[in-house]
N, CA and C atoms as a LAMMPS dump frame, in Angstrom:
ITEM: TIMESTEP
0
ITEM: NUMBER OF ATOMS
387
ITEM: BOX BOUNDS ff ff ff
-5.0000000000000000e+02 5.0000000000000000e+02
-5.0000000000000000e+02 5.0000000000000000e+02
-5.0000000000000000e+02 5.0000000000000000e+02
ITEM: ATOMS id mol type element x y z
1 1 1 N 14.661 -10.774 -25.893
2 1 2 C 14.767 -9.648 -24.989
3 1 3 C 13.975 -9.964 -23.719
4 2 1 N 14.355 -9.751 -22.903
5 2 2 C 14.047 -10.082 -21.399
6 2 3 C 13.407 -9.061 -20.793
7 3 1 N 12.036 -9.349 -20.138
8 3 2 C 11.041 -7.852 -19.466
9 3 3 C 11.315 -7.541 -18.155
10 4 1 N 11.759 -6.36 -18.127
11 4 2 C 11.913 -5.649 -17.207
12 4 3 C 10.86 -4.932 -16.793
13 5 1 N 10.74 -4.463 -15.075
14 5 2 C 9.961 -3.692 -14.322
15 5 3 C 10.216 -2.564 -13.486
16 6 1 N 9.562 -1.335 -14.226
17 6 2 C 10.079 0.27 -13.323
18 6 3 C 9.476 0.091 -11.703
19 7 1 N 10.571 0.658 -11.172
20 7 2 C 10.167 1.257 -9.774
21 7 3 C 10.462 2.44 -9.547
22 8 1 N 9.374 3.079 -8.251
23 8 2 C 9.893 4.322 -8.379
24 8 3 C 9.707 5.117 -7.101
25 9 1 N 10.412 6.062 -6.758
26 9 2 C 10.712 5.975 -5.559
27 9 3 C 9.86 6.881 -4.837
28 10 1 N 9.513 5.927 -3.598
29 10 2 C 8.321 6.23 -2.923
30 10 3 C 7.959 7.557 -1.973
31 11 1 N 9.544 8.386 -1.82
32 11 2 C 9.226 9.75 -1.24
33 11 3 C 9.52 10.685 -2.336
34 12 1 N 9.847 11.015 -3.483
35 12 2 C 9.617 11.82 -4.469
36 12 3 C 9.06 11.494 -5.518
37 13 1 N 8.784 10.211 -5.906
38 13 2 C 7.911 9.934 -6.998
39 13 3 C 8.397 9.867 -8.424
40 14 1 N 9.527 10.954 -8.175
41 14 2 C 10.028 11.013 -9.875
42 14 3 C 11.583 10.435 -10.55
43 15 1 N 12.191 10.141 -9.357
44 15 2 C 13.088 8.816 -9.938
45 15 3 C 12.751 7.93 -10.046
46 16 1 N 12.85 6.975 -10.809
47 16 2 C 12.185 5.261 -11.453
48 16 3 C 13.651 4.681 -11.822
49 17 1 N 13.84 3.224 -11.824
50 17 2 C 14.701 2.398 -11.758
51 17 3 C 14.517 1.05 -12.767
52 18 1 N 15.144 0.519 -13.32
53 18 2 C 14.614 -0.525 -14.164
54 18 3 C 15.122 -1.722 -13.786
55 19 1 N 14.545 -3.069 -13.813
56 19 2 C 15.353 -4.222 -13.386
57 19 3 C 14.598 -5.433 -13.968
58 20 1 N 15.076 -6.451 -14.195
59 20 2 C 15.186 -7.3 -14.528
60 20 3 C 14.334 -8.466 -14.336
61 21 1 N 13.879 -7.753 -13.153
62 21 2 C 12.991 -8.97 -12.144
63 21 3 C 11.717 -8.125 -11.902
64 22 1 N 11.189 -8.514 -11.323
65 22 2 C 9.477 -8.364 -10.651
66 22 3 C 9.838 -8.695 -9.334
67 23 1 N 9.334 -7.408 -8.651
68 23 2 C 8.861 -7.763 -7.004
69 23 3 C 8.227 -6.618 -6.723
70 24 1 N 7.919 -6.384 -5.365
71 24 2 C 6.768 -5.355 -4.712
72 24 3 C 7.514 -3.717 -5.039
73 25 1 N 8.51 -4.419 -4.379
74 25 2 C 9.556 -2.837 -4.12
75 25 3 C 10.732 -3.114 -3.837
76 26 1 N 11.92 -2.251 -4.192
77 26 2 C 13.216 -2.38 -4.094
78 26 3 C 13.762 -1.244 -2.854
79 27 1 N 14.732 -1.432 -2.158
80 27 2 C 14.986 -0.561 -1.038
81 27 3 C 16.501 -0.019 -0.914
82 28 1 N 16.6 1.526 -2.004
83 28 2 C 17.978 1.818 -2.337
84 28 3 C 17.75 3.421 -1.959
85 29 1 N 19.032 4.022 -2.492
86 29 2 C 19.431 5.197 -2.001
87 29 3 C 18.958 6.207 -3.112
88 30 1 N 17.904 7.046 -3.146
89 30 2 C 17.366 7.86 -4.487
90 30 3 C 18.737 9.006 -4.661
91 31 1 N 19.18 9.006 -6.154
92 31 2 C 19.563 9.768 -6.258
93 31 3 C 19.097 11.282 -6.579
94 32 1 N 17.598 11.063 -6.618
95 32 2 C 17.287 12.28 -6.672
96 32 3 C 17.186 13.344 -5.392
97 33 1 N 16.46 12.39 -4.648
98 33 2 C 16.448 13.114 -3.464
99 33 3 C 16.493 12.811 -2.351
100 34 1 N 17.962 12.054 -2.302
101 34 2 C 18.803 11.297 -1.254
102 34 3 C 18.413 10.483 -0.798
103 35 1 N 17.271 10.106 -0.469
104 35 2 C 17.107 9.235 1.241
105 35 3 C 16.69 8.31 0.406
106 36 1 N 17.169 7.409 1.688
107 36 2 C 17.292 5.851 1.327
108 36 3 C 15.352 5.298 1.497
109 37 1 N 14.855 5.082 0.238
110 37 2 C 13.677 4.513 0.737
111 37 3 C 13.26 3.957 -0.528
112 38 1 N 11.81 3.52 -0.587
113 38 2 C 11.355 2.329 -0.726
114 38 3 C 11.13 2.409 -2.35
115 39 1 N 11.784 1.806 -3.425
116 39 2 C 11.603 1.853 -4.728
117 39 3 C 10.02 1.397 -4.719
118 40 1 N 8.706 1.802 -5.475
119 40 2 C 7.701 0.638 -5.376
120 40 3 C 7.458 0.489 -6.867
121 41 1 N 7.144 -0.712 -7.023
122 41 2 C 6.708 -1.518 -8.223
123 41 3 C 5.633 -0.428 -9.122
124 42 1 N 5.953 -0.193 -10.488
125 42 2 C 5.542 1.124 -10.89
126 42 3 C 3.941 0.528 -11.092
127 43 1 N 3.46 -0.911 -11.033
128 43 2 C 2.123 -1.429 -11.42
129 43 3 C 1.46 -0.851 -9.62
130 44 1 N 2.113 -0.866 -9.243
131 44 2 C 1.605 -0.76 -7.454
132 44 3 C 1.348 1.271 -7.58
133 45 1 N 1.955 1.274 -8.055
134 45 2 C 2.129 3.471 -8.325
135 45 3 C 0.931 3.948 -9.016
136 46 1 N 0.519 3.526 -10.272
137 46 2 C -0.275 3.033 -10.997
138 46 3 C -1.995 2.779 -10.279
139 47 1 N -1.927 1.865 -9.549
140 47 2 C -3.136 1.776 -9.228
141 47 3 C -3.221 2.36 -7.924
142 48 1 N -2.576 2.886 -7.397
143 48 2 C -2.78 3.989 -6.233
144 48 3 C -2.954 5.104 -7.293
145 49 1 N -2.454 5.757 -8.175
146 49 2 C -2.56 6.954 -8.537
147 49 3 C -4.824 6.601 -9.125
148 50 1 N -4.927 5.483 -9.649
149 50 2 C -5.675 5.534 -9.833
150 50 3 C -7.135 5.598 -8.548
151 51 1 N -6.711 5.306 -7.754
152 51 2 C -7.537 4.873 -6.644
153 51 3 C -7.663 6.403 -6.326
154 52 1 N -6.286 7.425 -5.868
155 52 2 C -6.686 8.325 -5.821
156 52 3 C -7.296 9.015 -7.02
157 53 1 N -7.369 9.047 -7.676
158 53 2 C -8.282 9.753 -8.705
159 53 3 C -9.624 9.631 -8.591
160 54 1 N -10.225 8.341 -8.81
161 54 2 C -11.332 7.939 -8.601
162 54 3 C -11.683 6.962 -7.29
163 55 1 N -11.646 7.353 -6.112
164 55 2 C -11.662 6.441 -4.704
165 55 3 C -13.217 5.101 -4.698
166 56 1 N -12.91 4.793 -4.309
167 56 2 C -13.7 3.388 -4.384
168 56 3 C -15.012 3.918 -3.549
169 57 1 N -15.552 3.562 -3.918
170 57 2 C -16.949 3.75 -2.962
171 57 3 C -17.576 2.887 -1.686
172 58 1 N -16.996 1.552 -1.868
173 58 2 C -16.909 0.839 -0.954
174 58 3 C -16.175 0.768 0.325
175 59 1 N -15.167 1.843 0.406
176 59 2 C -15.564 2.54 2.242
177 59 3 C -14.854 4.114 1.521
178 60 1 N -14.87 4.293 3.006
179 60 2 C -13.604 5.9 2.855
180 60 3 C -12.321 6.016 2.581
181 61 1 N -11.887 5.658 1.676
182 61 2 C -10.763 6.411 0.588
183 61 3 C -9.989 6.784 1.536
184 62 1 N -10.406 8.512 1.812
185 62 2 C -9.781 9.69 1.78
186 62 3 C -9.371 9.291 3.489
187 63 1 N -10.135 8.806 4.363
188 63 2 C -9.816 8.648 5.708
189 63 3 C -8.329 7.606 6.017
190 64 1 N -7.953 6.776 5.388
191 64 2 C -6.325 6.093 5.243
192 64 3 C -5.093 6.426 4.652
193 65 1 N -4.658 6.082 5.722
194 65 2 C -2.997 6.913 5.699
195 65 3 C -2.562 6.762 4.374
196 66 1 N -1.375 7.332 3.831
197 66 2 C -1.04 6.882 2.589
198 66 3 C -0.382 5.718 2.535
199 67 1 N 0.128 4.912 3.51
200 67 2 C 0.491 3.768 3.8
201 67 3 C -0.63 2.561 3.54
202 68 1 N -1.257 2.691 4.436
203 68 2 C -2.234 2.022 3.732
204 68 3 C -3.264 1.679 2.572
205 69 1 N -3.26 2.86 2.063
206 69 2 C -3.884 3.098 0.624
207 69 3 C -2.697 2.119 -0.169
208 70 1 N -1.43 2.335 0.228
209 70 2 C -0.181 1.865 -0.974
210 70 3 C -0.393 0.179 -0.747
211 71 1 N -0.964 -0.58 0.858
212 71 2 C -1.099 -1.558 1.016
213 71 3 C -1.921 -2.615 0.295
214 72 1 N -3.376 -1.497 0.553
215 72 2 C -4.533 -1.644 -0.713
216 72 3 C -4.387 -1.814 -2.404
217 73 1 N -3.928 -0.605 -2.798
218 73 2 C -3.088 -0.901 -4.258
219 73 3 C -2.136 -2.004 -4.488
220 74 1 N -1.225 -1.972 -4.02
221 74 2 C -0.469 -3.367 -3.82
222 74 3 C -1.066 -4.554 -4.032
223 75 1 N -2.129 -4.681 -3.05
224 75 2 C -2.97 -6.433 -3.124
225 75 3 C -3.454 -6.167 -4.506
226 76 1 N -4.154 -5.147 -4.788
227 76 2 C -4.758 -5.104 -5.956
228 76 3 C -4.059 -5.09 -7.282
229 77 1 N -2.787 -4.851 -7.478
230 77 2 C -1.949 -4.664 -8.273
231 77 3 C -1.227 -6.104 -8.516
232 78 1 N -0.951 -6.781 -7.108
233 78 2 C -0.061 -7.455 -7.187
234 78 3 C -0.508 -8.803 -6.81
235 79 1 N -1.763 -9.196 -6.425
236 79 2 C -2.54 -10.764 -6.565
237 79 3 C -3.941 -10.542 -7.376
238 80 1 N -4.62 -11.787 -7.153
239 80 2 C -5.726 -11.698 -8.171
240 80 3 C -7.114 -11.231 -6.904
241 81 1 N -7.04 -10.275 -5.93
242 81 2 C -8.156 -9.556 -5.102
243 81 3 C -8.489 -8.392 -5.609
244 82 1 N -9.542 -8.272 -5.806
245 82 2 C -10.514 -7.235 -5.986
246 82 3 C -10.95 -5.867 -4.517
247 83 1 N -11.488 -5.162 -5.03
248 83 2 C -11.703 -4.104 -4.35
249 83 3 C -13.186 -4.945 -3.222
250 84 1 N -13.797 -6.604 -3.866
251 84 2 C -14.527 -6.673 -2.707
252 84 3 C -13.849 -7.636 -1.807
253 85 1 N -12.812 -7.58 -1.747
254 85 2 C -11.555 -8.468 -0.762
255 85 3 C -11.34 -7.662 0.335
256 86 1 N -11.43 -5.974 -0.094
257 86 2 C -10.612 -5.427 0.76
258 86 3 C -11.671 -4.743 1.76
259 87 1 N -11.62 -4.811 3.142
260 87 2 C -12.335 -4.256 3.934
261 87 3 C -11.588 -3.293 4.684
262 88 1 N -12.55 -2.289 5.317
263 88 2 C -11.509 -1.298 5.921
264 88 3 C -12.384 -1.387 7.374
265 89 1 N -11.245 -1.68 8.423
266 89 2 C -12.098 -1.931 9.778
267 89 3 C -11.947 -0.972 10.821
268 90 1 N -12.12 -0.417 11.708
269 90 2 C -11.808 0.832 12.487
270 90 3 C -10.882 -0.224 13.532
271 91 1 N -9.719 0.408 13.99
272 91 2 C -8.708 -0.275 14.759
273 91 3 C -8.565 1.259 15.863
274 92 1 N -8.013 0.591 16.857
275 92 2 C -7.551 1.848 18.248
276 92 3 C -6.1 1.942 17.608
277 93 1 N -5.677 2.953 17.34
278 93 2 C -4.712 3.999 17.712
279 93 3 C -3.779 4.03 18.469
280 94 1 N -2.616 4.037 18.838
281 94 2 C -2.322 4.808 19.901
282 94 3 C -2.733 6.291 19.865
283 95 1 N -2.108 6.85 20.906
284 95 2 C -2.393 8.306 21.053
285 95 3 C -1.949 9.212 20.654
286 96 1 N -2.159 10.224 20.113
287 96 2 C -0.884 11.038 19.264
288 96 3 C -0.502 10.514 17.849
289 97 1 N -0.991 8.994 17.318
290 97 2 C -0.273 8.298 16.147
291 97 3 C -1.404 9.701 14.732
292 98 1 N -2.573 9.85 15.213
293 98 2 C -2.884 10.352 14.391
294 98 3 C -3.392 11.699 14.506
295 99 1 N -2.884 12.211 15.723
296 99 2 C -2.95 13.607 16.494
297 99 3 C -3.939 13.948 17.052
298 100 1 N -4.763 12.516 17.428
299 100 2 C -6.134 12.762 18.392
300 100 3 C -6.034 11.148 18.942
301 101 1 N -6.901 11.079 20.237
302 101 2 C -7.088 9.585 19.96
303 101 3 C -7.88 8.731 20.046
304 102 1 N -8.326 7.592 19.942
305 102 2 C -9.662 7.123 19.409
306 102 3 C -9.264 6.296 18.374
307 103 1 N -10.26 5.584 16.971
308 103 2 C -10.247 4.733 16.385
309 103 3 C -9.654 5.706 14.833
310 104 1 N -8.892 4.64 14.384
311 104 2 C -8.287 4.966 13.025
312 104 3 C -9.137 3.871 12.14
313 105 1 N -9.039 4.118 10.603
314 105 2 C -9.5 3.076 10.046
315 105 3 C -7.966 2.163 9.27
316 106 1 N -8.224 1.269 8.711
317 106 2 C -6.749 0.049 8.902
318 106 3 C -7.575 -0.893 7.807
319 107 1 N -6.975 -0.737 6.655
320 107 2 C -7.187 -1.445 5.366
321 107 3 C -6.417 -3.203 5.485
322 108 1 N -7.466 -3.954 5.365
323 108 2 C -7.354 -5.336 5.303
324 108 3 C -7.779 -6.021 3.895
325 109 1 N -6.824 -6.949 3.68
326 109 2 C -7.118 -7.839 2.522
327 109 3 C -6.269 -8.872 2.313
328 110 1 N -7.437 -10.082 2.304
329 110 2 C -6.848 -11.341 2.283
330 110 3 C -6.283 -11.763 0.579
331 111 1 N -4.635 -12.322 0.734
332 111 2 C -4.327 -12.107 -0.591
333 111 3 C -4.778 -13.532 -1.299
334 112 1 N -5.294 -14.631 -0.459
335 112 2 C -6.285 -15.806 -1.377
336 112 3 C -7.951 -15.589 -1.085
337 113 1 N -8.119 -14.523 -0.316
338 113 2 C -9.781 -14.067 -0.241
339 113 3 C -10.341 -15.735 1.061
340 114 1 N -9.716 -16.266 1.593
341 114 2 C -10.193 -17.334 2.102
342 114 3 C -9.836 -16.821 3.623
343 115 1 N -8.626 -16.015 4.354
344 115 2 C -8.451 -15.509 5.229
345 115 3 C -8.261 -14.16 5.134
346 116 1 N -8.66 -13.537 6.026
347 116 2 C -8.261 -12.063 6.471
348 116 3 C -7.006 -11.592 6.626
349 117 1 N -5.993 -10.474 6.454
350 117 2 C -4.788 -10.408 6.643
351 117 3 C -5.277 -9.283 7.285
352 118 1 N -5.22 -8.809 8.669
353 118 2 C -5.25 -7.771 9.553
354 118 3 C -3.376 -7.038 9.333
355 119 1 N -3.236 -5.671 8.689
356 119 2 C -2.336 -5.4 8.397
357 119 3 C -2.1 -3.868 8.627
358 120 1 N -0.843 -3.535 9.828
359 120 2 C -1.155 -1.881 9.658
360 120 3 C 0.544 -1.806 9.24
361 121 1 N 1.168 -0.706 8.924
362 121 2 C 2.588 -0.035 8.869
363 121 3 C 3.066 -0.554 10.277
364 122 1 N 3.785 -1.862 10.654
365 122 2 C 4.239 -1.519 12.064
366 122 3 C 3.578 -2.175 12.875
367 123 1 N 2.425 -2.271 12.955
368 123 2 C 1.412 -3.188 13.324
369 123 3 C 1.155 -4.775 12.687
370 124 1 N 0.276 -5.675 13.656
371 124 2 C 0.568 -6.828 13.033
372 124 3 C -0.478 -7.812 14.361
373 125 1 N -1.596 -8.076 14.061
374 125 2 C -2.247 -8.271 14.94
375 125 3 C -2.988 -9.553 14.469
376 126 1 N -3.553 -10.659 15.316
377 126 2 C -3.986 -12.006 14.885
378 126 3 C -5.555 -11.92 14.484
379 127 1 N -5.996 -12.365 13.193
380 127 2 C -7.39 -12.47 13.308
381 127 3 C -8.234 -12.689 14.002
382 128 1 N -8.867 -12.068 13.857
383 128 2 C -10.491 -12.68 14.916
384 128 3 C -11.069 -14.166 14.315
385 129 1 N -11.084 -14.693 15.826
386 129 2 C -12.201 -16.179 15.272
387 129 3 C -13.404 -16.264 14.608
């Protein structure tokens, strides 16, 4: 018998999908509640649900988008980095992105711990020397 992996879908939470393979996330049409978006790997669901439960103490949790929290879980779910891989650095904003403007914070983690992966939703910016 061959192992399969649930995904589940990332704007209602309560349709899940089964397949055959392993990857981050699958990108189909929910039949629960239509819109086309992002199946995620139910081990990636999992340790976000856990993160929110109990938030890490090693920065502010509660201050990152849910995008980025899912970025965070992900590395952690899905390579061998730990919660002291992941740094959270204050990045500029545009204006309006978070309905004030000024510095956001922007979850980073290198997935061999030897480089930095500077990573936002959309964003995509080169390390510092």
């Amino acid at each position: 018998m061959s192992r399969t992996t649930t995904y589940r879908c990332l704007n209602c939470l309560d349709h899940a999908v089964t397949r055959s393979f392993d990857t981050s996330h699958l990108s189909r049409t929910c039949p629960n509640c239509d819109s086309f978006e992002r199946f995620v790997n139910q081990a990636v669901i999992d340790r976000f649900e856990a993160l929110e439960a109990s938030p890490p103490a090693e920065f502010d949790w509660n201050r990152l988008e849910r995008r980025e929290k899912l970025l965070v879980a992900e590395r952690l779910a899905r390579t061998d980095a730990t919660l002291a891989d992941v740094t959270v650095t204050e990045t500029e904003r545009p204006a309006g992105s978070d309905g004030e403007t000024g510095n956001g914070e922007s979850a980073e983690a290198g997935a061999d711990g030897s480089t930095e992966a500077r990573e936002r939703v959309g964003d995509s910016t080169e390390p510092e020397p």
